[in-house]
Every structure is written in structure tokens, then in C-alpha cells.
C-alpha positions in Angstrom: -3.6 30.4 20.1 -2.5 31.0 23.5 -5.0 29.0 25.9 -4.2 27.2 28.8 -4.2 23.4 28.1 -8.1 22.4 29.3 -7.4 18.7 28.9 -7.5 16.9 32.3 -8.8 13.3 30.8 -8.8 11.6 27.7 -12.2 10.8 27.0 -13.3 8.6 23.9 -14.4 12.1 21.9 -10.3 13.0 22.2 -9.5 9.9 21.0 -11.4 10.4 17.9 -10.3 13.6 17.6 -6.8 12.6 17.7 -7.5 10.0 15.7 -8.8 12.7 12.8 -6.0 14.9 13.7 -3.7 11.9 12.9 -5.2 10.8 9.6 -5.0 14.5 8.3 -1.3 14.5 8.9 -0.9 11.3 7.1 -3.5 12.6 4.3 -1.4 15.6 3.9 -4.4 18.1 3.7 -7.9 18.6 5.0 -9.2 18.0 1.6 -7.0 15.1 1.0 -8.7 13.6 3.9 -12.4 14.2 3.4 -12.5 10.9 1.5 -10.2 8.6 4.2 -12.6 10.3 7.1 -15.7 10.7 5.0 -16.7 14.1 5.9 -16.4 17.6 4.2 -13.5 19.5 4.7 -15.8 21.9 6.4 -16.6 19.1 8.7 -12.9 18.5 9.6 -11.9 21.8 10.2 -14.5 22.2 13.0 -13.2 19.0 14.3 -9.8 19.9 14.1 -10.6 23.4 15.6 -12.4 22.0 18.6 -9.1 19.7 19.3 -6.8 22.5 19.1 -9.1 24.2 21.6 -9.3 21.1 24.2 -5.6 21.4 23.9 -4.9 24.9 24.1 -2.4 24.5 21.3 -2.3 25.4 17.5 -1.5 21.7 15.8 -1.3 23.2 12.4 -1.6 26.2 9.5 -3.9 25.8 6.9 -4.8 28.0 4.4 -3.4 29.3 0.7 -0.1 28.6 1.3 -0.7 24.9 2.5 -1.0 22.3 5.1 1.7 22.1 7.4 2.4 21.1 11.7 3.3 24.0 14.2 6.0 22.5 16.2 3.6 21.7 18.8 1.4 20.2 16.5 4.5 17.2 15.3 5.3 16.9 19.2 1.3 16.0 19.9 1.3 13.8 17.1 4.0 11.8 18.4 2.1 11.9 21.7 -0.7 10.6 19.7 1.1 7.5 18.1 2.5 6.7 21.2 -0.8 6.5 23.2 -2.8 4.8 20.1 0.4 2.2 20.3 -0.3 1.6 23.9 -3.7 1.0 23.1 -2.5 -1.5 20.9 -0.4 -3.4 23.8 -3.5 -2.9 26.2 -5.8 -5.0 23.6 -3.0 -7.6 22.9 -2.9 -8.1 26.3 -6.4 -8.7 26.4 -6.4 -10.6 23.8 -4.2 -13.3 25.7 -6.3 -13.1 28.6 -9.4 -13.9 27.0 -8.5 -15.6 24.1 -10.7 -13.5 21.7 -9.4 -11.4 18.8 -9.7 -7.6 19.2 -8.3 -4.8 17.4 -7.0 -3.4 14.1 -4.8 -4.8 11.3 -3.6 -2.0 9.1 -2.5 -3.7 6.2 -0.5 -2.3 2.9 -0.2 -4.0 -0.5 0.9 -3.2 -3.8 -1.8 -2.2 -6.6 -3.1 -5.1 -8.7 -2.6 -8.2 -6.5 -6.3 -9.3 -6.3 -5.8 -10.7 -9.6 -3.1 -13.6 -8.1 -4.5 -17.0 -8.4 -2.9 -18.3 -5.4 -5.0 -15.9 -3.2 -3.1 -16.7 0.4 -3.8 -12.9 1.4 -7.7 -13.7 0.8 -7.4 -16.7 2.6 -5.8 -15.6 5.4 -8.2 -12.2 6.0 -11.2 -15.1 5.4 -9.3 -16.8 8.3 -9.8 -14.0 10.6 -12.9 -13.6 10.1 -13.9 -16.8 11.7 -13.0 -15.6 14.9 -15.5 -14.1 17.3 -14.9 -10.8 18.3 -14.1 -7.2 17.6 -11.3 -7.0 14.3 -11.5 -3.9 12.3 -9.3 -4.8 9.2 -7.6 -1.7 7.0 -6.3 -2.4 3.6 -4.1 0.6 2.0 -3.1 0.3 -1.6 0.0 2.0 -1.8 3.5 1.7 -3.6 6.3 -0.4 -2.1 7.8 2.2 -0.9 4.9 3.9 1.0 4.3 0.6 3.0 7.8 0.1 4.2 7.6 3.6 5.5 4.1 2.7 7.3 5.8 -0.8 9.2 8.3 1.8 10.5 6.6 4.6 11.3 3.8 2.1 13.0 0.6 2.9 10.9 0.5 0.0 9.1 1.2 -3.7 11.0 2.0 -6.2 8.1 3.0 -5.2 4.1 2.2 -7.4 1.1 5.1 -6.3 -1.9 7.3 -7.4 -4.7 10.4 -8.4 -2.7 13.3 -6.7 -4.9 15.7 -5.8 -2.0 16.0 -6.7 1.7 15.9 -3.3 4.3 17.2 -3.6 7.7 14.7 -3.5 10.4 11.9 -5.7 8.1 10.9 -9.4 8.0 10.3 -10.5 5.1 8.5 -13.8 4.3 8.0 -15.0 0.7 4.1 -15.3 -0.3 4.5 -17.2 -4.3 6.7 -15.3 -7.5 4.6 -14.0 -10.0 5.7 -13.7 -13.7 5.5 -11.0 -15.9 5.7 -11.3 -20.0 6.2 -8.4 -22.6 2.5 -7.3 -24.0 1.4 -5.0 -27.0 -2.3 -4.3 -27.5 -4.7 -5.3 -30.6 -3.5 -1.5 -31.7 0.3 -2.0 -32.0 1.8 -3.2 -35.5 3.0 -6.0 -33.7 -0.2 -7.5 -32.6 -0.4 -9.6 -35.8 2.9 -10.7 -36.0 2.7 -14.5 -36.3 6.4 -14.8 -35.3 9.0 -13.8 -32.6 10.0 -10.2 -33.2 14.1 -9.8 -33.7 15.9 -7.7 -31.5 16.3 -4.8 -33.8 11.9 -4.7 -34.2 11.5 -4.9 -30.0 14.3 -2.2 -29.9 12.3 0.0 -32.1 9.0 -0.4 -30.5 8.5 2.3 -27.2 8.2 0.7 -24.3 7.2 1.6 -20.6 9.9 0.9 -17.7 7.9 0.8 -14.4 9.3 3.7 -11.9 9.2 1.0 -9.1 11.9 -0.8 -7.9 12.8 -4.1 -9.9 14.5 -7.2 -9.8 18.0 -6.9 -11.4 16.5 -10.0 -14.1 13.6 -7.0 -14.7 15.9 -4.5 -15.3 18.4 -6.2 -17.6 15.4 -7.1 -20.0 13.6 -3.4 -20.1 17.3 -2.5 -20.6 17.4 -4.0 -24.1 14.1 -2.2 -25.3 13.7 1.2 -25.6 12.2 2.2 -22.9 10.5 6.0 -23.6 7.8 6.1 -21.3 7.2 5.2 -17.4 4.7 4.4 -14.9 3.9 4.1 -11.0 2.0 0.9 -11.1 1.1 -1.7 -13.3 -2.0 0.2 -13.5 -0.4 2.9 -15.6 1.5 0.7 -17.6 -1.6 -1.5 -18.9 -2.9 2.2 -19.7 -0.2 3.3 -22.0 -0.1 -0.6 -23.4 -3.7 -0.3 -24.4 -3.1 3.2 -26.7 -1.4 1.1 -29.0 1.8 3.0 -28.9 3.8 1.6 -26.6 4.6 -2.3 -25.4 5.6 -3.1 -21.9 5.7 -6.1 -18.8 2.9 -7.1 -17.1 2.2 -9.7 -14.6 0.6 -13.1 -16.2 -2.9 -13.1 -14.1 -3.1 -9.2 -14.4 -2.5 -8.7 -18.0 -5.3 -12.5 -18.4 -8.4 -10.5 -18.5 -7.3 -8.3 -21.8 -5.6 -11.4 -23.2 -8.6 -13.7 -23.2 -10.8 -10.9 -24.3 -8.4 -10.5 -27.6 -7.4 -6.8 -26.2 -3.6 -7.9 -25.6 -1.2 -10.8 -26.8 2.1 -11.5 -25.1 5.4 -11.0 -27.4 7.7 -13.4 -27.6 6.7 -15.0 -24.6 9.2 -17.8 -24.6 12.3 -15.7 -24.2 10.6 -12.3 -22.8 9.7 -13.0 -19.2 10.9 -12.6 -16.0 9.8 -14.1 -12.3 9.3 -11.4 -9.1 8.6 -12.6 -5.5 5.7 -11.7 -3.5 6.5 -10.7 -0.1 4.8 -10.2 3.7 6.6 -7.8 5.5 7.1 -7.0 9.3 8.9 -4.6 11.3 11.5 -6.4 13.3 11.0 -6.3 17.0 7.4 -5.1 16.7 4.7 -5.5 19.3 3.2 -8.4 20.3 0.0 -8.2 18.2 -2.2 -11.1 18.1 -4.2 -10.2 15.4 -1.3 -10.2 13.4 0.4 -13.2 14.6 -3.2 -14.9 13.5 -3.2 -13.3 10.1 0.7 -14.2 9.6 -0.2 -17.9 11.0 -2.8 -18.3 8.4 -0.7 -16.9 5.8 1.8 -19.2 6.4 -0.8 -22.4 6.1 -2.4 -21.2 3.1 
């Protein structure tokens, strides 16, 4: 494509068509997006085809051999960010001057939280909603690592995650500590075992180490099982809990639901149990953002 750039203003349509263009790259794929954008692929592609014509630039390759930015589609996407980031300054600043919440809050957290008893995340997004005016909020469920690479890459604003190590260049504020026990389902041998299981028993039972980052406590105690199997999330480890071949940790209020419906029992609860930190995160040195400086505030009452 070798067009003259056509683009002498920004109009609201090329914000919204950078906007797509910006969600496909974070997506990975036009088909991975159709669901984040909620259009056909179809759909996207003539979108993403009338941008690259506006611009007189090809942004990306699609096709059999994948997804994947020209270099002038990477140096327009950094454009982008930096010009949806001024936006972002523009409606803080308005924000100040008329005293009324408007904007986004892009916010990641960790699979399975919804379950927490405590609730402060809840009550704080309920907080924001009291306010009169314009706040689009954006929840992302993603893995711990996924949302500390959002805070610095400035798609997401605030990160809700199990706080197992401290990075440079994040915040990090401590929400409650959640605590996890060793579960079998009503399908394991051990289900009916009326009495702690000895060492040698737990150590021949499978179990299922999480392929997140854990707490050195978390670690030391899968390290005494044998641990055959892993998972992403605590999602995937209830799964391969409730085949009945394989034990594993859960958190307490996640795991509840199962347990009170006779599905799951804990195992030898009062010596198999460890205690991980729940966590707000920030990117040092970020924007001034009132919406987020609300949704902290509240977070911090709570």
C-alpha cells in the first residue's frame, strides 16, 4: 500500500478506528477479537481496511501464516496509545475543573475473586457508581502476570492479584489474605477417611501444583506432595480435583460451594493450609486519573 497519508484531522470515526486497530493488536488476531469488539471478523477487517486507507499505510499482514504489525503498523500503535493517553490527561483535567467523574477504569484481576467474602473490590466499583457522570468501567480477567504487563504498558489503570513478589515500577496495596486448604473430591479414596492422612498416604496421592507464581509457604507445602499435574488458575485445578484422581489447594470461599454441597472435603485441614495476600496494584508515577484515585480512595475505606 503505497498511498499518500489522506488524514488531515482526527475525527471521532478515527478514534474508533484506532481504537479497533488497538484492541486487535492486544487480541492477537481478527478472530480473537470478534468477541472483545463484538462484530465478525468480516466486520473488522473492513474496518481495519478503511483505517489503513485513511492512513495510507499498511498496519498489519493477515492471512494463513498469521497476524502480525508492519513496522509502520507498531509505530502508529504507539501513536495511538500516546494520543488515547492524552485523552486520558484531557478528561482528568476536566475532571478537576468540574468536579464530575469522567472516563474509563481498565481494571485486571485474577480469576475466581468474586467468591471473597470481604468484597472491597465490589464495594468500591458500587462506590463509583454513585457519582454522576460519564465512567465506563472494564474488568479483564487475566493471570498475574498479564495485568502487570497491562499497568506498564498503560492498558489497564489499577490490578487486583495475589501479591507473591514485589516488581519495581508497581504500588502495591494489600486488599485481605486469603487461605487456601488441601481438597480431594467425593471420588478420591480419601474422601472417607475419618482421620488425618500420614505423610507417606498424601505423598502417594497426585496432586496439582498451580503454574502461577506462589508464596514460598505455597511452595514448600506442594513440595512435599507429589505434584503430577498443573494448572493456570484455580479454575483448572478445581477441574482436575473434581475427576477424583488428583487432590490439590484451593482457596477457602472458592472451594465453599463444592464443600457445602458434599462435592469436596478439605484434608487435613489443621496442618495443610497456607495464607496468600490479595493485592491492588499501580504503576508508579502514573497519571493523574481521578477515577482511579476515587476507586483506590474507596478501596482503602472499605
Amino acid at each position: 500500500m503505497k498511498k499518500k497519508n489522506t488524514l488531515r484531522q482526527v475525527s471521532d470515526f478515527d478514534l474508533k478506528l484506532l481504537r479497533l486497530f488497538k484492541t486487535i493488536v492486544e487480541c492477537g488476531s481478527f478472530s480473537a477479537a470478534e468477541g472483545a469488539l463484538g462484530m465478525t471478523k468480516s466486520a473488522i477487517s473492513l474496518h481495519m481496511s478503511d483505517l489503513e486507507n485513511r492512513l495510507g499505510l499498511r498496519l498489519c499482514q493477515r492471512g494463513r501464516s498469521g497476524f502480525s504489525l508492519t513496522d509502520e503498523g507498531t509505530e502508529v500503535l504507539k501513536a495511538a496509545e500516546s494520543l488515547f493517553s492524552s485523552i486520558e490527561d484531557f478528561r482528568s483535567q476536566l475532571n478537576k475543573i468540574s468536579h464530575q467523574l469522567k472516563g474509563e477504569l481498565n481494571i485486571g484481576i485474577v480469576n475466581n475473586l468474586v467468591t471473597q467474602p470481604q468484597m472491597k473490590v465490589t464495594q468500591a466499583l458500587e462506590h463509583l457508581s454513585q457519582f454522576k457522570g460519564d465512567v465506563k468501567i472494564n474488568i479483564s480477567m487475566s493471570t498475574p502476570s498479564e495485568i502487570a504487563k497491562g499497568l506498564f504498558d498503560g492498558r489497564l489503570h489499577v490490578g487486583v492479584i495475589p501479591w507473591t513478589n514485589t516488581l519495581s515500577g508497581l504500588e502495591y496495596q494489600q486488599l485481605y489474605e486469603e487461605t487456601s486448604y488441601l481438597y480431594c473430591s467425593k471420588q478420591h479414596p480419601y474422601f472417607d477417611s475419618s482421620r488425618p492422612l500420614t505423610p507417606s498416604e498424601l505423598s502417594q496421592a497426585t496432586t496439582v501444583i498451580p503454574s502461577f507464581p506462589m508464596t514460598l509457604e505455597a511452595i514448600e507445602m506442594h513440595q512435599s506432595l507429589s505434584c503430577t499435574a498443573s494448572a493456570s488458575d484455580r479454575e483448572g485445578i478445581a477441574f482436575l480435583i473434581l475427576t477424583g484422581a488428583y487432590i490439590g489447594f484451593l482457596p477457602d470461599h472458592y472451594a465453599a460451594n463444592w464443600v457445602n454441597k458434599g462435592e469436596m472435603k478439605r484434608l487435613n485441614e489443621d496442618t495443610l493450609a497456607f495464607s496468600t495476600p490479595l493485592a491492588v496494584i499501580t504503576r508508579k508515577g502514573r497519571r493523574s486519573n481521578l477515577v482511579l484515585e476515587q476507586f483506590l480512595g474507596a478501596l482503602s475505606l472499605s
